[in-house]
C-alpha positions in Angstrom: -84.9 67.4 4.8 -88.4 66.3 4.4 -89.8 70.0 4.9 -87.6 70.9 1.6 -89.3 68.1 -0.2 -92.4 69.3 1.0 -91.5 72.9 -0.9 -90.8 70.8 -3.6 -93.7 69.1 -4.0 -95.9 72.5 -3.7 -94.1 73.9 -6.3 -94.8 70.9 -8.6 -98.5 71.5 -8.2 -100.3 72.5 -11.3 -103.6 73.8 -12.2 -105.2 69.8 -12.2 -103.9 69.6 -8.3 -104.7 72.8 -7.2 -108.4 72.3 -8.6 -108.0 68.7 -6.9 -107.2 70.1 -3.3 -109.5 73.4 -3.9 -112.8 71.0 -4.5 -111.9 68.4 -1.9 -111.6 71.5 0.4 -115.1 72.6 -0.4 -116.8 69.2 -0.4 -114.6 66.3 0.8 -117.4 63.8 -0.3 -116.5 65.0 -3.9 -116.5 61.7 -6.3 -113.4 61.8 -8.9 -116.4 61.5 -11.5 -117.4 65.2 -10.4 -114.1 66.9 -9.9 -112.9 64.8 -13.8 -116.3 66.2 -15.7 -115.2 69.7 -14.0 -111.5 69.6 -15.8 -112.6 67.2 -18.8 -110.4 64.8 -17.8 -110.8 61.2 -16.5 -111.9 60.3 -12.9 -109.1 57.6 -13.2 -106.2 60.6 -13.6 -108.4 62.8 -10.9 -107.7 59.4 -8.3 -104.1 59.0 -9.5 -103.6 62.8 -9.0 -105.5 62.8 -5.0 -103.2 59.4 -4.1 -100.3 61.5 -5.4 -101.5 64.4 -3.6 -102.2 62.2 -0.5 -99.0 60.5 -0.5 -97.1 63.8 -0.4 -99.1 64.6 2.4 -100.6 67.9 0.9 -104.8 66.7 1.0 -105.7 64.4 3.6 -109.5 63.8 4.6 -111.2 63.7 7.4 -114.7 64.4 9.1 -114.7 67.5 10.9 -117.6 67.3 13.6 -119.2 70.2 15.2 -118.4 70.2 18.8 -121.4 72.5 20.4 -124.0 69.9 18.6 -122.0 67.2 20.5 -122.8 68.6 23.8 -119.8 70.7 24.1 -121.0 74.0 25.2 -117.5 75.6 26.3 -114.5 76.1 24.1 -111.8 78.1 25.2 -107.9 78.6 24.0 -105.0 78.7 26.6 -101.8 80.1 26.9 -99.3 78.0 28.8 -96.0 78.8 30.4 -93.7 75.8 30.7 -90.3 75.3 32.9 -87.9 75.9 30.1 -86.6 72.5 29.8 -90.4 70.7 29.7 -91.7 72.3 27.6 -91.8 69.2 24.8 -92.7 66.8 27.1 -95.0 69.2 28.5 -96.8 69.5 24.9 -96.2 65.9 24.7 -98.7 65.1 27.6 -101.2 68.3 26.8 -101.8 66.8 23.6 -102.6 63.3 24.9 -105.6 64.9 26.7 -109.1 64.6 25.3 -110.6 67.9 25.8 -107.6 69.2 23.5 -108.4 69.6 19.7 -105.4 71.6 18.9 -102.0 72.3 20.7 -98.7 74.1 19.0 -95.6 75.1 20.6 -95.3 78.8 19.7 -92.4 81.8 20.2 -93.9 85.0 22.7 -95.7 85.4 25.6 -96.5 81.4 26.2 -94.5 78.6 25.4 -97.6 76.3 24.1 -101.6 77.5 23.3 -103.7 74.8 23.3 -107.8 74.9 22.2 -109.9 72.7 24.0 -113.4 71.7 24.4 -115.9 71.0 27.2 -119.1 70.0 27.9 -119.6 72.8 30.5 -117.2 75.6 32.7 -117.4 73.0 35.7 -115.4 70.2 32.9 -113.2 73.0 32.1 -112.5 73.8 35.2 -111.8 70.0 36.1 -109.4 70.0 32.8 -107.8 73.0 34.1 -107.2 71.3 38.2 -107.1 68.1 37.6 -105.3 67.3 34.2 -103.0 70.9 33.2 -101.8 71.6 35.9 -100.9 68.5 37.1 -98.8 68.2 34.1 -95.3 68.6 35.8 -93.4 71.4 33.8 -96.5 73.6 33.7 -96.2 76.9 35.9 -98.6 78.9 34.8 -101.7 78.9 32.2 -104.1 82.0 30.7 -107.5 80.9 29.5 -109.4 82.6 26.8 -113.6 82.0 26.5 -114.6 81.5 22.7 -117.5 83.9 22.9 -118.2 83.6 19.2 -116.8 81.9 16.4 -116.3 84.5 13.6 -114.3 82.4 11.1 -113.3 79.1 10.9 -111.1 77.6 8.1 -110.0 74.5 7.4 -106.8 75.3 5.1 
């Protein structure tokens, strides 16, 4: 039910929110003063508008770090096979890792891909032998380099 009030609340967006979400997007240090004088409206109906927007859980903020200036030299996205019946709990436990930044449960080839990040390819491979695949439930995993980063979004 609450992904139809989701819909819902998407299609009640107008120009104002879309503006709101498109500027926070861009800068997320935006002041309400700066995004109001951009729509000639108040920063008091800009705030009441991002609460709104946060509270149907359409903009949220947060600080997005840059993991190779943190030391973390190796990124790498895996495909993971699960036994059939695991394969929550298996994403369950995956995602409790801290090398893993992003995990989904996905239709195909692999039952879950995961991104994760490491200082070096000897931490990898201690994430891959000493964490995944001691995750019962696993049976097999793919691993794919990041080489480059060619685009990055943050929708």
């Amino acid at each position: 039910m609450e992904s139809i009030n989701v819909i819902q609340g998407l299609d009640a967006l107008d120009e104002v929110d879309h503006f709101i979400v498109a500027a926070m997007c861009k800068d997320g240090r935006a002041t309400f003063a700066e995004i109001a004088q951009h729509l000639n409206v108040s920063p008091g109906m800009i705030r009441t508008r991002f609460n709104h927007l946060q509270e149907m859980g359409i903009l949220k903020v947060v600080a997005v770090t840059n993991p190779l200036r943190m030391g973390y030299k190796t990124m790498a996205m895996i495909g993971i096979r699960t036994q059939g019946d695991k394969m929550l709990q298996v994403a369950d436990q995956i995602s409790a890792f801290d090398e893993v930044i992003y995990a989904i449960v996905v239709s195909g080839r692999y039952d879950i891909i995961c991104e994760v990040v490491c200082r070096d390819h000897a931490h990898l491979l201690q994430f891959l032998t000493e964490k995944l695949y001691t995750v019962d439930g696993v049976r097999e995993s793919e691993s794919f380099m990041h080489l480059k980063i060619v685009k990055e979004v943050y929708f």
